[in-house]
N, C-alpha and C positions, 0 to 999 in steps of 0.2 A: 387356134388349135390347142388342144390341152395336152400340152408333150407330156405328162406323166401319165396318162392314158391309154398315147400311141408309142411310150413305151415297153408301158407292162404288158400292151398287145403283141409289141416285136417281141420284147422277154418269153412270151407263152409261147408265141407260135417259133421261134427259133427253138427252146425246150421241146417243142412236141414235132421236130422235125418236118414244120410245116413248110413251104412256102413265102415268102413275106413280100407283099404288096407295094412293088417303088423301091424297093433293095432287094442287093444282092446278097443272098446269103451266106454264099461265099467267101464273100469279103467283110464279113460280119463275125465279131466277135462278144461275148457278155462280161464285165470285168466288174470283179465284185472290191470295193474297197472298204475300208471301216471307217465311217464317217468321223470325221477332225471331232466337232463337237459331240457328236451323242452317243459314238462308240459303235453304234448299229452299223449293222451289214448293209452294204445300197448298191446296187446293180444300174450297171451303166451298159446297152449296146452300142457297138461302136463298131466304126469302122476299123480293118489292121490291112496292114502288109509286113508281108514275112519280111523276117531280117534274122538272115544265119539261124535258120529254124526256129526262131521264136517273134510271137509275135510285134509288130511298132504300133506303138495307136499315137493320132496325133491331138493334139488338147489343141485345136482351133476354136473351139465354142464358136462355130458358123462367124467367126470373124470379130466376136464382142471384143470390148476391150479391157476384159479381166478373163481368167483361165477358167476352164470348167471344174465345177466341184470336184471331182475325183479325181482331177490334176493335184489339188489344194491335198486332199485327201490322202494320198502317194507322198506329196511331200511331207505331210506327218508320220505318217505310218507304209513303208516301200511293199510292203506284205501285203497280197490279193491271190485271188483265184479268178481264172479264164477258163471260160470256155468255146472249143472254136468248133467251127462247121462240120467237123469229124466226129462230133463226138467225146473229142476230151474234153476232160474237167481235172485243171492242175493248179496245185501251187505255182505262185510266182512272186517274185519279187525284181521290183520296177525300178530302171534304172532308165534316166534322163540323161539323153546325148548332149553332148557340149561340145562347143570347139569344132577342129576340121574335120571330124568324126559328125555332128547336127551339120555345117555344114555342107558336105558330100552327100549326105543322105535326103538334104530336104531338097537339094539339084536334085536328084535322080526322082524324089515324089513327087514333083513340082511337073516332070517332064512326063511321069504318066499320070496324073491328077491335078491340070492346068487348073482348077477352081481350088485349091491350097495357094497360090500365089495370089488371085482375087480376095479368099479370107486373110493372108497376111496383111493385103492391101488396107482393109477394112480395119482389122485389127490395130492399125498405127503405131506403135512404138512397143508393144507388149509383142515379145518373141514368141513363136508358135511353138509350142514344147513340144518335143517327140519321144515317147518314151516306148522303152525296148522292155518287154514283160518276159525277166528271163523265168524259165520252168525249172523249177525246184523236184519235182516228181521223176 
């Protein structure tokens, strides 16, 4: 499967208020970061769950064992824009849980998204980053 194809097809059809085939879009969020090396804009959909009215997305990369690029990304540059199921489109800047704040929060996803403890499992020693996109706007 060509994942940079089925995601500019999620990226459209989440934009054009569509539907999306195998996801919910609900639970679908678009996070734009600025890529580490080339400075450009790069859109990632992703899954969130709310945390204290803003979104958490979690940097599993389906279990690899390095973080996904706009994980990497975030940590160069904390500054992005989301946008979520409603229709927002906002500033944010991304802050990474640590401690018993990561935690508390990854028991509570773990308990309603039993397949995050399968990807840690996978993952091996590389912690599954969970970052809180707070909104600037």
């Amino acid at each position: 499967m060509d994942m940079g194809a089925f995601n500019a097809e999620v990226i459209r059809r989440f934009r054009a208020g569509e539907e999306i085939e195998g996801l919910h879009r609900d639970r679908l969020v678009l996070l734009t970061t600025t890529g580490r090396r080339s400075g450009e804009p790069r859109t990632a959909p992703m899954m969130f769950v709310d945390f204290d009215g803003d979104p958490l997305v979690v940097g599993s990369n389906d279990g690899a064992a390095v973080d996904p690029d706009w994980v990497q990304n975030l940590r160069a540059d904390p500054h992005a824009h989301v946008e979520t199921p409603d229709g927002r489109r906002d500033r944010a800047v991304a802050e990474e849980l640590t401690g018993a704040e990561r935690q508390q929060t990854w028991a509570e996803l773990v308990a309603g998204f039993p397949f995050f403890a399968d990807q840690q499992e996978r993952a091996g020693d590389r912690v599954i980053p969970l970052i809180r996109l707070r909104r600037c706007d």
